[in-house]
N, CA, C and O of each residue as an XYZ file, in Angstrom:
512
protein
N     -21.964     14.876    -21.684
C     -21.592     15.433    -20.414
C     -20.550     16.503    -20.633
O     -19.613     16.219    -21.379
N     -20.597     17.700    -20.076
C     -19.543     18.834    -20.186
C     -18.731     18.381    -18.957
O     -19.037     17.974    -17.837
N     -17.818     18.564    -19.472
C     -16.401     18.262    -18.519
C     -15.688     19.681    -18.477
O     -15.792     20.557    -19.335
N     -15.216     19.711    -17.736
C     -13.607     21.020    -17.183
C     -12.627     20.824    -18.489
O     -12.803     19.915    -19.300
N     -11.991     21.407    -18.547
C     -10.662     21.043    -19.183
C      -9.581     19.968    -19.136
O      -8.771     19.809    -18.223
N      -9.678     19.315    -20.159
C      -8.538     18.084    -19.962
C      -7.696     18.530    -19.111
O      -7.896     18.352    -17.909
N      -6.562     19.213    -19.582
C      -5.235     19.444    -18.531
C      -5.680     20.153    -17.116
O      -4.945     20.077    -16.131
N      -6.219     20.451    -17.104
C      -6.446     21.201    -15.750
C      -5.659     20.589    -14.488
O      -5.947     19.487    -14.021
N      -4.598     21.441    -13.962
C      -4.251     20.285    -12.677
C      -4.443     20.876    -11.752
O      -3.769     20.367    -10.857
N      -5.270     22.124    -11.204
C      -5.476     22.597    -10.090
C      -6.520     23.284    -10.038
O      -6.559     24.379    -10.600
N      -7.835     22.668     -9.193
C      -8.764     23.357     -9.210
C      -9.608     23.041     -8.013
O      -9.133     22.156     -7.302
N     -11.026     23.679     -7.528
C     -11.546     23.497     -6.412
C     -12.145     22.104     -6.506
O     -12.191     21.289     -7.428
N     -12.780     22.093     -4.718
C     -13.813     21.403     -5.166
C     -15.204     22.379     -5.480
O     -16.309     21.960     -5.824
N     -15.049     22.924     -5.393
C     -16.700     23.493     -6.015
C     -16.631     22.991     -8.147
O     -17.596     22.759     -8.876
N     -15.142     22.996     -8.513
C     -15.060     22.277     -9.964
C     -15.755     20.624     -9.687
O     -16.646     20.079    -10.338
N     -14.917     20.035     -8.368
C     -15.178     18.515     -8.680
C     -17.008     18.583     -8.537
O     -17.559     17.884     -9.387
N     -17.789     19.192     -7.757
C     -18.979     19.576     -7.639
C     -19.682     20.039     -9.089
O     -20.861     20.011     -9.442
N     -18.635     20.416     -9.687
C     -19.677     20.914    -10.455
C     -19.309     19.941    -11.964
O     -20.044     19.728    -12.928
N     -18.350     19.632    -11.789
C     -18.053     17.878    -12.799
C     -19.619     16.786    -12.392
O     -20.517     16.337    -13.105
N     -19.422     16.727    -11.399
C     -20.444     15.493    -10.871
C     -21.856     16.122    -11.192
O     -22.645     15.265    -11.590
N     -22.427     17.514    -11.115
C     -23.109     17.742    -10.726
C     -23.806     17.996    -12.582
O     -25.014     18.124    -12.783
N     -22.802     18.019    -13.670
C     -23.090     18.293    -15.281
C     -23.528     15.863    -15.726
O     -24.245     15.246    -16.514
N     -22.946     15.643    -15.074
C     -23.370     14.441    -15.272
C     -24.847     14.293    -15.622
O     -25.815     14.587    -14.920
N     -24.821     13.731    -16.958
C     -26.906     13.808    -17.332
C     -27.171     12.321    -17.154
O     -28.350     12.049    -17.386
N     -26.503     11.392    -16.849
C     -27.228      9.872    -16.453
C     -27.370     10.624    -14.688
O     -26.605     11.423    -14.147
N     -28.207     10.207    -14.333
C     -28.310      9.955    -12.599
C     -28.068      9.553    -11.906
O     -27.865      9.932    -10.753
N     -27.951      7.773    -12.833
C     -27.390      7.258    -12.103
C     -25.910      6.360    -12.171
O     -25.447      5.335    -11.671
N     -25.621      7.106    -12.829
C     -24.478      7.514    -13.179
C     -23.641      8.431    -11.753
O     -23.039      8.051    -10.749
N     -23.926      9.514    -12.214
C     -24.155     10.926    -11.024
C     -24.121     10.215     -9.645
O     -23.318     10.720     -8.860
N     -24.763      9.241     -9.223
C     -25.674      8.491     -7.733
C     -24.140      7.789     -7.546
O     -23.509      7.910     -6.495
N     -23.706      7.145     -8.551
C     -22.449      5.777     -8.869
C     -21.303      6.911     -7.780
O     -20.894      6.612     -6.658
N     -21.054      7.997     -8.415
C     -19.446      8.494     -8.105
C     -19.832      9.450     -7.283
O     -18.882      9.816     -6.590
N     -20.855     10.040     -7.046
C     -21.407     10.390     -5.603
C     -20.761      9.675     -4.756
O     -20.020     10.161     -3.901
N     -21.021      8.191     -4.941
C     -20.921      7.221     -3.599
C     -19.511      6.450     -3.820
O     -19.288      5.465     -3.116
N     -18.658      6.821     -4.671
C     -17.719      6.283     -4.610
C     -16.816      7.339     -4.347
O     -15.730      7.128     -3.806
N     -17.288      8.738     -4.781
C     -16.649      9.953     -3.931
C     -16.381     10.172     -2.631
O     -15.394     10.580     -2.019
N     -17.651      9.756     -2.281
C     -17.660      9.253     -0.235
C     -17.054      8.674      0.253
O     -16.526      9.053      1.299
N     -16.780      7.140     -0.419
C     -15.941      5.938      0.254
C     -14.284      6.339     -0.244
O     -13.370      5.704      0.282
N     -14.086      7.004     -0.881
C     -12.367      7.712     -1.383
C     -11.955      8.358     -0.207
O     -10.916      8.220      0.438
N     -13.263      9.334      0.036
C     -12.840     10.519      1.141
C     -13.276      9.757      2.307
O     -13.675     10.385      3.288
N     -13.250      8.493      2.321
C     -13.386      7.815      3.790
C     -11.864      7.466      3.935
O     -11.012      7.729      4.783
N     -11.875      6.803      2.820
C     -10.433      6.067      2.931
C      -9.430      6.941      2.831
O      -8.311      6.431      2.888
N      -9.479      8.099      2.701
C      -8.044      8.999      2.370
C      -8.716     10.291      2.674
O      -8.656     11.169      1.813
N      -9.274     10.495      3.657
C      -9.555     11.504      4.270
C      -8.735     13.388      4.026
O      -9.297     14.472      3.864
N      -7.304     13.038      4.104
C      -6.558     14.168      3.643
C      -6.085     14.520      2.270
O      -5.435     15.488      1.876
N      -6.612     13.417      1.602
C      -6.059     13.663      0.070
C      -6.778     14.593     -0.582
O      -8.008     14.597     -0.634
N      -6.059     15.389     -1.087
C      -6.578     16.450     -2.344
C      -7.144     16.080     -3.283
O      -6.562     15.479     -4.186
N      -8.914     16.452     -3.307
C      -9.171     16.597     -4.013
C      -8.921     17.559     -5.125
O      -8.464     18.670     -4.858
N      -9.225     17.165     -6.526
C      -9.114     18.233     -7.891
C      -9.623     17.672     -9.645
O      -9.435     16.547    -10.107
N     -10.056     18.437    -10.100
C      -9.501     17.945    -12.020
C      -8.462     17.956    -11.873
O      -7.747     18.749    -11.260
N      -8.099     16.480    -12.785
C      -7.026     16.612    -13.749
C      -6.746     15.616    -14.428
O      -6.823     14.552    -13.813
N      -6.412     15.557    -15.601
C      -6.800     14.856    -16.542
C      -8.368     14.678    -17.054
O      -8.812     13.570    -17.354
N      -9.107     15.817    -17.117
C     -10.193     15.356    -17.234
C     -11.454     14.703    -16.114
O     -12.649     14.984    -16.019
N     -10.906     14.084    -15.630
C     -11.498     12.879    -14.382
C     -11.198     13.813    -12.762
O     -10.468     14.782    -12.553
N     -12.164     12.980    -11.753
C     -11.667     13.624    -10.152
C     -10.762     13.420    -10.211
O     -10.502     12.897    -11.294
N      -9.971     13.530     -9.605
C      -8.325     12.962     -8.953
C      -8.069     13.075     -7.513
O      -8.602     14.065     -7.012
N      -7.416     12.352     -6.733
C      -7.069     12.394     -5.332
C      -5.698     12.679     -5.548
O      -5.131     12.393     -6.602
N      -5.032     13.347     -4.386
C      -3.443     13.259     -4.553
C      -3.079     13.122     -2.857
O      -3.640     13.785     -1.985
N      -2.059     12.151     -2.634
C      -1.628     12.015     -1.232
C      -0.346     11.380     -1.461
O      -0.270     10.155     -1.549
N       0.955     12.348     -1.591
C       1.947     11.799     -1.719
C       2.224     11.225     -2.828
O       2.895     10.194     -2.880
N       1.607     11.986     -4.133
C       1.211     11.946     -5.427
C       0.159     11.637     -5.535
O      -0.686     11.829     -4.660
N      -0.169     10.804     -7.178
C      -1.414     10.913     -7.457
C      -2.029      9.820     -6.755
O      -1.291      8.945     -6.303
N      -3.422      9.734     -6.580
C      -3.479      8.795     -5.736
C      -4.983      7.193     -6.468
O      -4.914      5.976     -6.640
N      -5.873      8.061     -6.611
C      -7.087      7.095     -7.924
C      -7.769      8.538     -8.278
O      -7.648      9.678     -7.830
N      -8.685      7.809     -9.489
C      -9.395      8.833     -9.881
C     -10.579      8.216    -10.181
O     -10.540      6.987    -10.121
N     -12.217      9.005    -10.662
C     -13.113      8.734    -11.324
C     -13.574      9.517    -12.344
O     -13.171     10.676    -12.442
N     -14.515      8.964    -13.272
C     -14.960      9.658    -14.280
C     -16.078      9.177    -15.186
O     -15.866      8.032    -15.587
N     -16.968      9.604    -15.531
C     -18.170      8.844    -16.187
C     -18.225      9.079    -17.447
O     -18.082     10.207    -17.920
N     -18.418      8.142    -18.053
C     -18.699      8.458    -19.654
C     -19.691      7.399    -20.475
O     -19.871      6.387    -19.798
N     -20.248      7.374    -21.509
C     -21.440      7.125    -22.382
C     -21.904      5.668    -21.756
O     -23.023      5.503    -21.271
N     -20.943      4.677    -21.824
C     -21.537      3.117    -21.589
C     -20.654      2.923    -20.280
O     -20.059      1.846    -20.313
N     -20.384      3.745    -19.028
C     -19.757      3.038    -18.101
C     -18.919      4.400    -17.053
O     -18.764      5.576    -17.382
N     -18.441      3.637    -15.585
C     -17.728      4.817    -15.224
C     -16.567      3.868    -15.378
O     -16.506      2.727    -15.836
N     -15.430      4.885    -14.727
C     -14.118      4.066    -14.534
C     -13.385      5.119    -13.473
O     -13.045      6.286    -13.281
N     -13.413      3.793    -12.952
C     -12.352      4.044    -11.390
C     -10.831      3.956    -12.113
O     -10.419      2.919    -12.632
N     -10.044      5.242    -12.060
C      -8.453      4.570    -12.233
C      -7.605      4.601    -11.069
O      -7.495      5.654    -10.441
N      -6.928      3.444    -10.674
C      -6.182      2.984     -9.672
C      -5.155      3.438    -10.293
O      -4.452      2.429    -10.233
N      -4.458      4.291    -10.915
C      -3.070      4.996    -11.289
C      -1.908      4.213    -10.942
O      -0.825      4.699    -10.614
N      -2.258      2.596    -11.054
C      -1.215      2.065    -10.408
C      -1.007      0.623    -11.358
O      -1.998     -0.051    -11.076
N      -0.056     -0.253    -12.486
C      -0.438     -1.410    -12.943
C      -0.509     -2.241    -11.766
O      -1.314     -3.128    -11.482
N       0.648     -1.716    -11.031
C       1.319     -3.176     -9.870
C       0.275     -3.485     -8.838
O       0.101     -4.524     -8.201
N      -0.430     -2.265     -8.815
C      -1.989     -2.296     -7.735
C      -3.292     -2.641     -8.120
O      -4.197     -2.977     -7.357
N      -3.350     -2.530     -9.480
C      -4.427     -2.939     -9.953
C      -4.013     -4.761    -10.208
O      -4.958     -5.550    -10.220
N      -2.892     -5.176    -10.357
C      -2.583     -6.351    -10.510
C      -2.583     -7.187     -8.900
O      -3.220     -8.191     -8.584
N      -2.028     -6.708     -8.413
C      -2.598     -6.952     -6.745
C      -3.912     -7.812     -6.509
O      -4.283     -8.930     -6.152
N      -4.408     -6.498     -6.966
C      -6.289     -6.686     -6.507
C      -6.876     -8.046     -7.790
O      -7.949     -8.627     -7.627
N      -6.164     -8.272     -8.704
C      -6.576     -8.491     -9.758
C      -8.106     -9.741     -9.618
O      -9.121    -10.080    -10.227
N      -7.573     -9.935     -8.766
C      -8.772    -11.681     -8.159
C      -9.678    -10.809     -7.412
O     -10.591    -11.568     -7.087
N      -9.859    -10.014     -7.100
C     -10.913     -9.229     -6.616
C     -11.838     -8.343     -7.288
O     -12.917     -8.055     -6.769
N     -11.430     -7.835     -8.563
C     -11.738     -7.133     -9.556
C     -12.064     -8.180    -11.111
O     -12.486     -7.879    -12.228
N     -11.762     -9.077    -10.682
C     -12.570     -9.942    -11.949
C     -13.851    -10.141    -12.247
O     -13.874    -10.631    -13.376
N     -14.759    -10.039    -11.894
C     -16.188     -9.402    -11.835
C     -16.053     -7.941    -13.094
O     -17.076     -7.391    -13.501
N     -15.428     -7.748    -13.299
C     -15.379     -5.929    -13.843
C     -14.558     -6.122    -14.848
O     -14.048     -7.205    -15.135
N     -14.376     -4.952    -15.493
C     -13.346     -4.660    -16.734
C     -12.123     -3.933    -16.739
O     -12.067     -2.709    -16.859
N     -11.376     -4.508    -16.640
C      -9.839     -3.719    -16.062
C      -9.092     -3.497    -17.212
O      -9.463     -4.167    -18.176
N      -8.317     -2.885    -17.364
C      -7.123     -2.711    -18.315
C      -5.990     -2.022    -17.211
O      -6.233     -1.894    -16.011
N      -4.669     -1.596    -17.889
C      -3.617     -1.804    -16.783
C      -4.067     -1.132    -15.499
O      -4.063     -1.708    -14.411
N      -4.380     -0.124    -15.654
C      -4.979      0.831    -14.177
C      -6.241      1.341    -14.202
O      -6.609      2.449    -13.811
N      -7.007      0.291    -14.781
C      -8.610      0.701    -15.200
C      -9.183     -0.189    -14.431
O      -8.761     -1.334    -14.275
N     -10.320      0.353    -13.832
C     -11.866     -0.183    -13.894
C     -13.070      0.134    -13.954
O     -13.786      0.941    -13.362
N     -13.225     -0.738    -14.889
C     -15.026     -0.431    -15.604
C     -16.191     -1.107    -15.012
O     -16.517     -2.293    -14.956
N     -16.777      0.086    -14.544
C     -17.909      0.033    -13.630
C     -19.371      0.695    -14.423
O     -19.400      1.605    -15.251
N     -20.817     -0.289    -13.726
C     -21.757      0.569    -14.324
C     -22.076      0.980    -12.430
O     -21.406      0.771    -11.419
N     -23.770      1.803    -12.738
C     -24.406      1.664    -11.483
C     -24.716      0.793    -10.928
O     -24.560      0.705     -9.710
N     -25.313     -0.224    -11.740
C     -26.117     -1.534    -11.719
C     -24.898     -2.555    -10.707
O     -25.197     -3.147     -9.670
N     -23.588     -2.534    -11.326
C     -22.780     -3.168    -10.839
C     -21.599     -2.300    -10.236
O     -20.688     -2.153    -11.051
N     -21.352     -1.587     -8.812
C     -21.158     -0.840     -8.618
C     -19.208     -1.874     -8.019
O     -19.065     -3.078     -8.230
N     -18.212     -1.102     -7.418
C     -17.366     -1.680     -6.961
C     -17.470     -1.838     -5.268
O     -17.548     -0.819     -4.582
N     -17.467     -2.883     -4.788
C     -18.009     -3.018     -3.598
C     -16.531     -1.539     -2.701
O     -15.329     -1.298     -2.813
N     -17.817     -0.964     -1.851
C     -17.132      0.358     -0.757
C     -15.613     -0.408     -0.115
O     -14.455     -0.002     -0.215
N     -16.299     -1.982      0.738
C     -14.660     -2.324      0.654
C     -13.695     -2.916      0.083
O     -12.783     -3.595      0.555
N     -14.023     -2.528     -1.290
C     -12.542     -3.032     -2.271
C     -11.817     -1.785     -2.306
O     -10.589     -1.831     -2.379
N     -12.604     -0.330     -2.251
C     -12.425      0.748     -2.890
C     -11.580      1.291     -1.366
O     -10.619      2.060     -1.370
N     -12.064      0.819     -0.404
C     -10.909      1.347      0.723
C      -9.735      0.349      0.570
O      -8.571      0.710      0.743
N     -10.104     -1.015      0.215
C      -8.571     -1.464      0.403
C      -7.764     -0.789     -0.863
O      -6.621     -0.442     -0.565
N      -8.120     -0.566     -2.096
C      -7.150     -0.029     -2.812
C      -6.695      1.069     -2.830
O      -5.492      1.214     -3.049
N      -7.703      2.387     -2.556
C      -7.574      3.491     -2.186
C      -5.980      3.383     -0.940
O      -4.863      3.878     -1.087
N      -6.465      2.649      0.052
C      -5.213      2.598      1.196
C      -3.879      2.101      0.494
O      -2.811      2.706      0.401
N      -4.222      0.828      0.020
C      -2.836      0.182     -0.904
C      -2.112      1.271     -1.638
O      -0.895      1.435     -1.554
N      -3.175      2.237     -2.587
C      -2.253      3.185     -3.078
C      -1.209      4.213     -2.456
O      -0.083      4.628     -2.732
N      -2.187      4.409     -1.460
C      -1.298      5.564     -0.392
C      -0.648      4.976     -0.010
O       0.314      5.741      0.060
N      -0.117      3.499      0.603
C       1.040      2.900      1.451
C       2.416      3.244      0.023
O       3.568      3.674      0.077
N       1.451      2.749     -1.207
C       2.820      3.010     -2.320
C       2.984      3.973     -2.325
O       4.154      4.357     -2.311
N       2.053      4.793     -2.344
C       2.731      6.166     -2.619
C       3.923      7.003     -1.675
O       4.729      7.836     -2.090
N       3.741      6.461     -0.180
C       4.374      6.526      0.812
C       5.811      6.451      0.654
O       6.829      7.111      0.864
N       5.394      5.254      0.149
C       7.144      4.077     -0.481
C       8.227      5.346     -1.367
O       9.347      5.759     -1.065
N       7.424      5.655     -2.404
C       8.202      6.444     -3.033
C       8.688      8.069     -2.290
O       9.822      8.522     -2.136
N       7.667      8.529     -2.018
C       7.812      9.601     -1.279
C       9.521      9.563     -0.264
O       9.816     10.497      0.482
């Protein structure tokens, strides 16, 4: 898969479009399509962009991200204390501190991805 530039921290969405759109699994591609949707449900005003490689949201910093690669995608919740939160909800999956490993087959249910998506923004709030 061709990706943007690692560092990149400011770019369109016609980039995040065209990240998703170099994806050669499908369904793969189909996975963060639809988890792209349920982000921009749940955080409607957050900025999209690259950076780090992966989508990124930002709302009062960074907010989650996605990204697909060879055996899996991964949702990052940019958060340990939030991903530890959820942790009984996300046991089904493969986590590491602010990771989760997702296929298509086993996708992250739309409402886990709004409650954490929201959880992040209330923290992010906090600090702000």
């Amino acid at each position: 898969m061709s990706q943007p530039s690692k560092r990149t921290n400011t770019t369109s969405t016609i980039d995040v479009d065209r990240y998703i759109d170099h994806i050669a699994d499908t369904d793969k591609r189909i996975a963060l399509i639809r988890l792209r949707a349920v982000i921009r449900q749940a955080a409607p005003k957050a900025e999209e962009k690259i950076s780090y490689g992966m989508i990124a949201y930002f709302h009062d910093g960074m907010l989650v991200g996605f990204a697909a690669f060879k055996g899996h995608c991964g949702f990052y919740i940019m958060s340990p204390s939030t991903t530890k939160r959820f942790a009984a909800k996300l046991k089904a999956f493969s986590t590491a501190t602010a990771t989760v490993r997702f296929t298509p087959e086993k996708p992250i249910p739309a409402a886990l991805v709004k409650q954490i998506v929201k959880a992040r923004m209330r923290e992010n709030r906090g600090r702000a």
